[in-house]
C-alpha positions in Angstrom: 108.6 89.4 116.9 106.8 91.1 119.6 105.1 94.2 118.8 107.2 97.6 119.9 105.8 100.8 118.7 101.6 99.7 117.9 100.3 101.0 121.5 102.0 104.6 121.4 101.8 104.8 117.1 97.6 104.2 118.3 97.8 107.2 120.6 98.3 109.5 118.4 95.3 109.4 117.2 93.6 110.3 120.4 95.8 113.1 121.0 96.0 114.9 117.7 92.8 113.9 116.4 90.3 114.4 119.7 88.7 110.4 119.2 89.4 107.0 119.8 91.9 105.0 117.8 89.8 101.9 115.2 90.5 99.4 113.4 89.8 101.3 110.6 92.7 103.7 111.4 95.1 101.1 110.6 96.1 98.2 108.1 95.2 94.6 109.6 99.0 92.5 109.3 97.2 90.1 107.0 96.4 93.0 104.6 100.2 94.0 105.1 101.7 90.5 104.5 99.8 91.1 101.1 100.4 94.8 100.8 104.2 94.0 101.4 104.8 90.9 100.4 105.3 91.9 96.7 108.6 94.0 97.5 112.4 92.0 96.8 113.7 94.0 99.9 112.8 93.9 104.1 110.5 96.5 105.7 111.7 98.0 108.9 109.6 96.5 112.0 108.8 100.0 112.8 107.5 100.9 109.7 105.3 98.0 109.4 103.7 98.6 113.1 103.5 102.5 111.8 101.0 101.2 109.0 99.7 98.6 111.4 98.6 101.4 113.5 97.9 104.2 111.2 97.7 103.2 108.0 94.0 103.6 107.2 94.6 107.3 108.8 94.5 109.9 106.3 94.1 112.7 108.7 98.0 111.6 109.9 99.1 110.0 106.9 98.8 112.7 104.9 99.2 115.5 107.5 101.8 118.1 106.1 104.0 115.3 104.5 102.6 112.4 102.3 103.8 108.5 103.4 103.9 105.8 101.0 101.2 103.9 101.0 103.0 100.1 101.8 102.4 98.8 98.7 104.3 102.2 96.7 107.7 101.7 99.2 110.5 101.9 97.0 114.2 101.6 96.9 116.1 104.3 95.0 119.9 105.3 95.4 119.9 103.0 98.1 117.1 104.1 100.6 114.1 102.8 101.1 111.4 106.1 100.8 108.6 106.2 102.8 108.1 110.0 103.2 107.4 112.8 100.8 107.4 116.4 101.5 104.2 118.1 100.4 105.5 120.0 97.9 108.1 117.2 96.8 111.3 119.6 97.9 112.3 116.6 99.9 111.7 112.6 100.0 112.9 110.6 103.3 114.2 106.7 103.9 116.2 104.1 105.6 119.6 103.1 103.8 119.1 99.7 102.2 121.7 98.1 104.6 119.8 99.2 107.7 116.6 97.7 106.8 117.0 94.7 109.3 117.4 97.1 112.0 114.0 97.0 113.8 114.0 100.9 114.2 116.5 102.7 112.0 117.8 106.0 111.1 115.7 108.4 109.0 117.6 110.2 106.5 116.6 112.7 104.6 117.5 114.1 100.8 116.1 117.5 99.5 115.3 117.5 95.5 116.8 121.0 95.3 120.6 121.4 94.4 122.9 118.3 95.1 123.1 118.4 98.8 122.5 114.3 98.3 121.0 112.7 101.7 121.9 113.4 105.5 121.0 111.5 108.8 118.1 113.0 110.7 120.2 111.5 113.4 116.6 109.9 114.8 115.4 106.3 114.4 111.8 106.2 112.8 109.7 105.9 115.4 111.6 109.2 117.3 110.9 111.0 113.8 107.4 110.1 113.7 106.6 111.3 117.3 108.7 114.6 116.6 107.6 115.1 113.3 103.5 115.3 114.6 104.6 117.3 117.3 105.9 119.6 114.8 102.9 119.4 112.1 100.3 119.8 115.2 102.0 122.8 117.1 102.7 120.7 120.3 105.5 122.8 121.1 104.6 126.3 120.3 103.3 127.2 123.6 106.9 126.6 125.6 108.9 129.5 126.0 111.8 129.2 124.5 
């Protein structure tokens, strides 16, 4: 399957980190076929061109919220998690019967109380682009 998301998941290095996207900033797809092959369930084209891209980046990786490293993904209550909050309030994932789905919904389930999980209503590769411009402040000079 061609690739959809590697070019723009690459510049965010560039414009959140001030340098030039390497090789070392992501996982080569042989070290993924490896990394991933061990799981009973599919991983989301996005997700796998996320650590593709930036999975050797632990200035984004671990910026604010931790991602799974792609040999950690799980499936629990039937969502794959792939996100945890810093301080673990709240874990994010793809339903299980979306996983085929090149770039899926993101939902999200906060460990506090029983509110049980809700759509971010925004596929992964939206939520990743939102979610840095969030973390880095890109939109805290608008007026609003």
């Amino acid at each position: 399957m061609p690739e959809m998301f590697v070019d723009k998941f690459r510049a965010l290095v560039p414009k959140y980190l001030g340098r030039k996207w390497s090789e070392q900033d992501g996982i080569s797809y042989d070290e993924l076929e490896g990394l991933l092959g061990e799981h009973k369930f599919q991983v989301p084209q996005a997700l796998v061109e996320f650590y593709h891209a930036l999975g050797g980046c632990e200035d984004l990786m671990e910026a604010h919220d931790f991602f799974w490293d792609p040999d950690e993904l799980e499936i629990e209550d039937g969502y794959l998690l792939f996100l945890d909050e810093m301080d673990e309030e709240a874990n994010w994932g793809f339903r299980e019967e979306h996983l085929a789905v090149p770039d899926p919904i993101v939902w999200i389930r906060t460990n506090t109380g029983n509110a049980g999980w809700q759509s971010e209503e925004a596929t992964f590769s939206e939520f990743v682009f939102d979610m840095f411009d969030w973390v880095f402040g890109e939109d805290e000079d608008q007026d609003g």
